[in-house]
N, C-alpha and C positions, 0 to 999 in steps of 0.2 A: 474554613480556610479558603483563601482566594486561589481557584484554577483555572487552568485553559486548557486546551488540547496545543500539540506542539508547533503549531502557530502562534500562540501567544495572543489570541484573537477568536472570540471573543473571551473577555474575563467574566469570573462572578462567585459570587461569596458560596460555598456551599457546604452544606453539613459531611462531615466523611467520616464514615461506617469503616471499622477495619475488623470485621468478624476471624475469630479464630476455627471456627468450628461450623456445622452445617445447622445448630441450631440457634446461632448470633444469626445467619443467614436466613432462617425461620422468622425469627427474633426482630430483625429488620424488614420483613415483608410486611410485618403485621402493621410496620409503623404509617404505611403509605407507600406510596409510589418510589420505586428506587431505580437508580440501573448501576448496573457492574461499571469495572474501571479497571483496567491492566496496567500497561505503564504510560499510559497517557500517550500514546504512539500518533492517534488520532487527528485530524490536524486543527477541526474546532471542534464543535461541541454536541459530540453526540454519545460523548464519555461523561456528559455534566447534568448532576439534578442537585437542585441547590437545595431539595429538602434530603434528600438520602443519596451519596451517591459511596457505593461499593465499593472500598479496596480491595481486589482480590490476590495482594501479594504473599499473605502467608499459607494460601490455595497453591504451594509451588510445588509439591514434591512428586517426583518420578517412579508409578507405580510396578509397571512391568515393562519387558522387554523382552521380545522372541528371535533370538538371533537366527533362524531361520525363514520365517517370512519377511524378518524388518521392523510387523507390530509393535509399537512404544504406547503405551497409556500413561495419561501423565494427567494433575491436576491442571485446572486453567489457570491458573495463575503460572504455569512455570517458563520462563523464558525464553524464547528461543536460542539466545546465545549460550546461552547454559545446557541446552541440549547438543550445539555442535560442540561446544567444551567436552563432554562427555563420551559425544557417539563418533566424532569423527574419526580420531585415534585410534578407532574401531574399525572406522572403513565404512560408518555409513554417515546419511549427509539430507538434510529434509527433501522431501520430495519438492517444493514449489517455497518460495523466500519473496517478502517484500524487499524493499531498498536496504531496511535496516535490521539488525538481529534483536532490537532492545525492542520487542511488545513480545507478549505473551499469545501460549496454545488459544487460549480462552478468545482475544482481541480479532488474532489471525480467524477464525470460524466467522466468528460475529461479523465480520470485513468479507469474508471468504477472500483473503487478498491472494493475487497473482504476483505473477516473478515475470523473470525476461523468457523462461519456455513455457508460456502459456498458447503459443500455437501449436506445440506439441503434445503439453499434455495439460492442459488447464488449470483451473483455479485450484488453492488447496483445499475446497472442499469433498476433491474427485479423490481424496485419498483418504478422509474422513470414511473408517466402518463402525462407531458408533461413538454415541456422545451420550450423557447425562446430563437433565437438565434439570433445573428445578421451580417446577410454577407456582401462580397466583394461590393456590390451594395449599402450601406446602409438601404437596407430594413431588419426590424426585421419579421421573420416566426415563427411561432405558431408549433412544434414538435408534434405529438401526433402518436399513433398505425393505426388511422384513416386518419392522417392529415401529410402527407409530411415525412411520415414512413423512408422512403431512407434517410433522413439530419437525422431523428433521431438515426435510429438505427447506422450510421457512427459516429455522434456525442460522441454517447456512446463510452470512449475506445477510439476515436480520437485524444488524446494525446492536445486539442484545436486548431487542425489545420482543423476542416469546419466550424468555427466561432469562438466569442464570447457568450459565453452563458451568458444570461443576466436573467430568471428567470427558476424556477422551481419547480415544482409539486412534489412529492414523498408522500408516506405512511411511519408512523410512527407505531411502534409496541405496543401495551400495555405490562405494567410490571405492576407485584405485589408489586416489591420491590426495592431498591437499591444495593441489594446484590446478589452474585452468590454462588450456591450451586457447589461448586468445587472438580472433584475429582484428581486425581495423581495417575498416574500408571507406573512405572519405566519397562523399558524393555530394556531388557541386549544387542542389536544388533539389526540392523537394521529391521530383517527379525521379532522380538519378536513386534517391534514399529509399524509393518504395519498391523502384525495379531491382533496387539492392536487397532487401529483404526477400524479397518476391525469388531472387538467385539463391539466398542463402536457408532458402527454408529446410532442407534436412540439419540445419545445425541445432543443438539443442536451445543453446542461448542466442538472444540475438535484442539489442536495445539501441538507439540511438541518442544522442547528444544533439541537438537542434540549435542552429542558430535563427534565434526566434526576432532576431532584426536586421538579417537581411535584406535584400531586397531582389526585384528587377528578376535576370535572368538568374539569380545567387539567391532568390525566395528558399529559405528551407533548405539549405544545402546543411551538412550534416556530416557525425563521422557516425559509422556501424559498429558499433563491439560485438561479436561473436565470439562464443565461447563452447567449449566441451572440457568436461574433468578430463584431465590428462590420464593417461596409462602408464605405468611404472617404467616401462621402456619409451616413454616421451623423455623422463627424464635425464638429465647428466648424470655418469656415476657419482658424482658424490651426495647428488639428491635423491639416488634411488637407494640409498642405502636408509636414509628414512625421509618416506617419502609422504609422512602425513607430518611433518617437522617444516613449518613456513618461521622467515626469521618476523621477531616482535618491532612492532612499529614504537617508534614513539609516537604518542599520539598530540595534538595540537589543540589548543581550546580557545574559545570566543569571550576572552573575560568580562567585556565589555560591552552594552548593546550599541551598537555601530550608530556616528551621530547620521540623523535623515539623511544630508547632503552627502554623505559617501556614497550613495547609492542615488544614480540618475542615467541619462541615455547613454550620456559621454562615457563615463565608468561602464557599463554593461557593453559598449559597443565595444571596447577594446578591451576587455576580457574575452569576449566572446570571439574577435579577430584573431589576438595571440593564441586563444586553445585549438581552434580551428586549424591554425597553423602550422602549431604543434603536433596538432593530430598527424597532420599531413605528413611531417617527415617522422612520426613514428610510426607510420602506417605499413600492414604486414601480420606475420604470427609474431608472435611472443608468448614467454609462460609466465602469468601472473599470478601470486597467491590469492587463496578464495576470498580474504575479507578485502581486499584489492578490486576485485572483479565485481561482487555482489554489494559489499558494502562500502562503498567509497567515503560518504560521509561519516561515517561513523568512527571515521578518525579523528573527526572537531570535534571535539565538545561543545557543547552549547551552539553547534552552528545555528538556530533559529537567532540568533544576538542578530546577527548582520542584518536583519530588515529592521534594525532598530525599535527600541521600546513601543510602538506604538504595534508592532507585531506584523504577522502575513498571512495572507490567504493564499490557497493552492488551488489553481481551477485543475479536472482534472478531467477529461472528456473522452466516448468514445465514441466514432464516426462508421457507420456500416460498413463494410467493401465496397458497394458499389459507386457510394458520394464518396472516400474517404479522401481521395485526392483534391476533389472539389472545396470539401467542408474544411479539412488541415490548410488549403492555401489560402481561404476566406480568412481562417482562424489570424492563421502569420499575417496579410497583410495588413487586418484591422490592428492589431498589435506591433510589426511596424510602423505602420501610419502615426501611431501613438507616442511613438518613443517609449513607452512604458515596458521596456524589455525584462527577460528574466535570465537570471544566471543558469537556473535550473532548468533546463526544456529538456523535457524528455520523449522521445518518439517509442510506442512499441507496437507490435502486432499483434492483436489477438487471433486467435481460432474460434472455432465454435462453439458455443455455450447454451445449452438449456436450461435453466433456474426459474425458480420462484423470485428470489428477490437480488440476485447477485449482479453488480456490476459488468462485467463482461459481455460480450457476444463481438460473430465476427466482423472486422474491422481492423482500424489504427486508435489507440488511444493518444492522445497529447496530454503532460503534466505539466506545467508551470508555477512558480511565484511571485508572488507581487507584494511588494509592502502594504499594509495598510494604509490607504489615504482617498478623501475623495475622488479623485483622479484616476485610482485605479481599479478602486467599487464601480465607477460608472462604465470603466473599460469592461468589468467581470460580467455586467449586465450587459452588454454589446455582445458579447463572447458566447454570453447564455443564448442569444437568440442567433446567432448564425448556426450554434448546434443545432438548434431544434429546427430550424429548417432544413437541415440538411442530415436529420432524420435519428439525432445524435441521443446520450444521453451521461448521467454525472456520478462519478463515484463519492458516496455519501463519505467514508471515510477522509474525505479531504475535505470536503463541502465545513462553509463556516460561515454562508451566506445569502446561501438561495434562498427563494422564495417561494410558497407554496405553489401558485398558479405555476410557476418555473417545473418545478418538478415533476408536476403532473401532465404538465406540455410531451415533458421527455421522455417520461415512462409510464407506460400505458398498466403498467402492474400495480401501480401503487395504488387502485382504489378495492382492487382484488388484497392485499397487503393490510390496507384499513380496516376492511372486513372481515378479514382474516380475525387480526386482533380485537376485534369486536365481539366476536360471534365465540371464541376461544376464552374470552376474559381475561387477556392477559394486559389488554388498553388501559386499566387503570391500576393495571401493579406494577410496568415496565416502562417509564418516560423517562427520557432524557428532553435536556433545551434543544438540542435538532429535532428530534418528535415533535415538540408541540409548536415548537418555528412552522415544522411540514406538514402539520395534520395529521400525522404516521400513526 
């Protein structure tokens, strides 16, 4: 069947494996080269192998839970949204959240994706105590700090190319509440939005919204979201009486892929004026419910529609501390200069990170989209190299387009990473089309 990762970009025919059991998973190793597949969260294609690739949807189910340390073990297939479903009600709530709730245990590791308190407390690999995985051999290993460290910590952020991961261990966090005490801090320019971060670091959350075609003195001006779980006595009485009870949205959907021409400088400048605006006179605290706060998008359905059929790519970058002010205003003003704006800009902070292969370390990340078109492939290639001069590097989970030289310019681990999978065996049982795009 024909997939893509949720970009819609690239496409391609590919064989799909939907095993029920751990020996259809055997069953399919033996056929060739595979790799897993969650809910496709990914944004191109490092979820895609056109001779085998893994559903691991019926991998869903919630095996234990210790309601005193938090411990949840769950297969990798099982949702995240279906875990807050479950555990919030309860009072606890994941430790570390992508943008959205719709991928899976299984995707999140692979990605080792971070949230908006990653300078706090890092990626959610740092709450992973042990994982199963299953290799090139057929044998399933036990992952732990103690126990076969080297598979785990690669695993982490491995993109699922040294296995399948089949369960796993993490810590869950307690909450008070279902709400977030939110606050909004608009800053006029880039250099106002980092000394804004730079003020708000004891907050747990903290994300920004970018106006990524700005210009002049107003480069990178920006509103701040800050957040913390609210405490039962943040609330009004009539919310503290249940206070894991947020009212239901209706939700909105994209039924249509948006034609090219809705989307151009004109349209993005004046979205991006009016929100900005917005922000301004809603600027301040407020209590916002949590899929409000973490997951905004995921009240459209289909929003990938609106870069229209020809699909998008998401560049997604982090920039050291010590360039980051440098390399994020090179970024904006190559990308003003272009008109090539994005709806989507996201600003966050990272903290500091040590990995094998995971995304992070400290710095600012920038996220963007861009439709598909020549025009704004050759912007993405512009973008790749101010990164890398300014000491940067790419999160694979977004990536739908780099190029090898590119990635190896950026991170100095990936030939440690090669050989890794070389020297382990697992280089010819675990490709995806971004592996062999990257040499991985």
């Amino acid at each position: 069947m024909k997939l893509s990762g949720w970009g819609r970009y690239p496409q391609a025919d590919c064989v799909v494996l939907r095993p029920r059991a751990i020996k259809d998973l055997k069953d399919a190793l033996a056929q060739g080269p595979v790799i897993a597949r969650g809910m496709g969260r990914a944004y191109g294609d490092s979820a895609l192998n056109k001779r085998a690739t893994i559903d691991m949807a019926r991998f869903n189910h919630m095996l234990a839970f210790d309601p005193v340390s938090g411990l949840l073990t769950v297969e990798a297939g099982v949702v995240l949204g279906d875990i807050i479903e479950v555990f919030l009600p309860r009072g606890w709530f994941p430790p570390v959240t992508p943008g959205t709730k719709f991928v899976t245990v299984g995707g999140m590791i692979a990605a080792d994706v971070h949230g908006k308190n990653h300078h706090k407390h890092g990626s959610f690999g740092n709450f992973v105590e042990w994982l199963d995985v299953l290799g090139p051999d057929g044998e399933i290993r036990r992952c732990a700090r103690a126990e076969n460290n080297d598979l785990l910590a690669y695993t982490i952020g491995g993109m699922g190319l040294t296995g399948i991961i089949l369960r796993v261990a993490f810590r869950m966090q307690p909450v008070a509440t279902a709400w977030i005490r939110q606050e909004t801090r608009p800053a006029a320019n880039l250099a106002a939005a980092m000394a804004a971060f730079d003020a708000a670091d004891e907050w747990t959350y903290s994300v920004a919204w970018i106006d990524c075609l700005s210009r002049g003195d107003q480069l990178g001006r920006s509103l701040l979201l800050l957040g913390e779980h609210a405490r039962e006595d943040e609330l009004d009485a009539e919310r503290r009486g249940t206070p894991f009870s947020t009212p239901r949205k209706r939700k909105l959907n994209v039924p249509l892929d948006a034609p090219t021409w809705a989307l151009n400088k004109w349209s993005v400048r004046a979205f991006n004026q009016l929100f900005y605006r917005n922000g301004v006179r809603a600027s301040g605290q407020s209590l916002v419910d949590w899929e409000s706060y973490f997951y905004p998008l995921d009240g459209v359905g289909n929003w990938n529609r609106i870069y229209g059929r020809r699909g998008f790519a998401q560049f997604q970058c982090v920039i050291p501390l010590a360039n980051s002010q440098a390399g994020i205003s090179a970024l904006l003003r190559e990308i003003s200069g272009s008109g090539q704006g994005s709806f989507l800009a996201v600003l966050k902070r990272f903290g500091r990170q040590d990995s094998r292969f995971s995304f992070p370390m400290a710095g600012y990340t920038l996220a963007l989209d861009f439709p598909v078109n020549p025009t704004t492939l050759s912007l993405l290639e512009k973008l790749d190299q101010i990164t890398i001069e300014h000491g940067g590097r790419f999160y694979l989970a977004k990536d739908a387009r780099m190029k090898r030289g590119t990635m190896e310019q950026a991170d100095d681990r990936t030939a440690a990473f090669r050989t890794m999978r070389e020297k382990t065996g697992v280089a010819p049982a675990f490709t995806s089309m971004q592996s062999d795009r990257l040499s991985l």
